[in-house]
Structures are given as structure tokens and as C-alpha cells.
C-alpha positions as CSV (number, residue, x, y, z in Angstrom):
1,X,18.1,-19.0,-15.7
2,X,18.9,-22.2,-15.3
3,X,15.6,-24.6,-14.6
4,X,15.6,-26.9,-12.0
5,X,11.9,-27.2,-11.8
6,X,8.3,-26.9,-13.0
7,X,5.3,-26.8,-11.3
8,X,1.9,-27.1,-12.4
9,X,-1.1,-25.5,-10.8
10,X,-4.7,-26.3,-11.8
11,X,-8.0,-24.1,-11.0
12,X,-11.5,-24.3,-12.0
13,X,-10.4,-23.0,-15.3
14,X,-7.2,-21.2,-15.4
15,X,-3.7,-23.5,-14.9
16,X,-0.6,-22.1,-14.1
17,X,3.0,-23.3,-14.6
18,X,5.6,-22.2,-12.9
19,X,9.1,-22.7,-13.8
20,X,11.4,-22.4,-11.1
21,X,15.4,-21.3,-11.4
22,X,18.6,-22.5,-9.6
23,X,18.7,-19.2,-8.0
24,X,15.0,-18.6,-6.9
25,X,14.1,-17.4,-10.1
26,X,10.4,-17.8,-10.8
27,X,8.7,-17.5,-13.8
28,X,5.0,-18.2,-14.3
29,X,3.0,-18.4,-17.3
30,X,-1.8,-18.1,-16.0
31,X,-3.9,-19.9,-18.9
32,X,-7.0,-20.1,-19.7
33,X,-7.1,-24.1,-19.6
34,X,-8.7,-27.2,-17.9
35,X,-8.8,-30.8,-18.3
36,X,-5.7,-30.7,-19.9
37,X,-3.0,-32.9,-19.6
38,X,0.2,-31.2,-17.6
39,X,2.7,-31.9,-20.6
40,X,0.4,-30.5,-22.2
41,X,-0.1,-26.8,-20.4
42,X,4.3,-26.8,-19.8
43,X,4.3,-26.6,-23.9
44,X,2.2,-24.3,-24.3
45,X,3.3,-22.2,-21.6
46,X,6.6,-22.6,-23.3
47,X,5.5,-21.6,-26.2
48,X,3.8,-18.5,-25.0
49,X,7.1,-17.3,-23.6
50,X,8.5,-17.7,-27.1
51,X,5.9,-15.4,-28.8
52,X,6.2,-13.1,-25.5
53,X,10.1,-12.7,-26.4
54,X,9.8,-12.5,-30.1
55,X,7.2,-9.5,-29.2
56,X,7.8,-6.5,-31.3
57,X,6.2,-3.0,-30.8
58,X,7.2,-2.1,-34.5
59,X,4.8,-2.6,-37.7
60,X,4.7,-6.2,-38.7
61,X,7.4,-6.9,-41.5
62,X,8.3,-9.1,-43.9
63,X,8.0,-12.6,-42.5
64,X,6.1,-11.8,-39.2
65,X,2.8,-12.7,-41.0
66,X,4.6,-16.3,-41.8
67,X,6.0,-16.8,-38.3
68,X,2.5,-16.0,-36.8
69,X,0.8,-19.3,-39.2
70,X,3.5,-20.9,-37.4
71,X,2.6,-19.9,-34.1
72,X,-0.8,-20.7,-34.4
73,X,-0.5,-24.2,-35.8
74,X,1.8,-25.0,-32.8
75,X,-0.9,-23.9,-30.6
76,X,-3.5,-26.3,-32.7
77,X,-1.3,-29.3,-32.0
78,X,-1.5,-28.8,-28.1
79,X,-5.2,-27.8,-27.8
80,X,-4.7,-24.3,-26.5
81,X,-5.7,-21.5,-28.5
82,X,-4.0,-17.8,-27.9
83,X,-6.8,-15.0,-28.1
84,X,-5.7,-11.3,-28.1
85,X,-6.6,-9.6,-24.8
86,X,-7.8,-6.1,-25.0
């Protein structure tokens, strides 16, 4: 996809970006998130489609543990905080 565009949408307490391809392509990343600074919630909606992708069904292995402190302190440095839904 290539990205031509990205939109961010702000509610009472959820933002939304939405990146927008050169062929119509939408993808959108909801947040729990407000009073944030836009640059801000594109980042970390960046960064959630990074953990999305590396998503694995199999047992953790060797080095997931590691990549997950890593994840998490990249979430510290932009203010947003990843909770496991259930």
C-alpha cells in the first residue's frame, strides 16, 4: 500500500487514525486516547500495526519475551499504554 494520506479522528475518548492508500486502501487503527497530540496517536497507531503483524498464535519463544520490553517501552515514550482485551 502505498500511503498517500493520514487522517486523524478525535472523540470523547477514543481517536482514530486512518491511513489512506493510492488505491482506496484504508486502514484504521480505534484507540483508547485523548488530549493527545496527533503525531503523537499516528506513532502509536504505527506501532500497534507492528505488534499486530509480528502476532504469533504459537507459544512465545526465545526472544519474544525481549521484543515485548521493547514494545512496551516504545509505548512509554509516546504516552499510550497497550492493555490486553479479553
Amino acid at each position: 500500500m502505498q500511503l498517500i494520506e493520514t487522517n486523524v479522528h478525535s472523540g470523547e475518548v477514543t481517536m482514530t487514525v486512518e491511513f489512506v492508500g493510492e488505491g482506496g486502501e484504508k486502514v484504521s487503527v480505534c484507540m483508547v486516547a485523548h488530549d493527545v497530540p496527533e503525531d503523537a496517536a499516528v506513532t502509536r497507531a504505527k506501532e500497534i500495526m507492528v505488534q499486530l503483524t509480528a502476532f504469533d498464535s504459537d507459544p512465545p519463544q526465545q526472544g519474544d519475551i525481549e521484543d515485548e520490553t521493547v514494545n512496551e517501552e516504545a509505548a512509554e515514550n509516546t504516552g499510550f499504554m497497550s492493555e490486553p482485551r479479553s
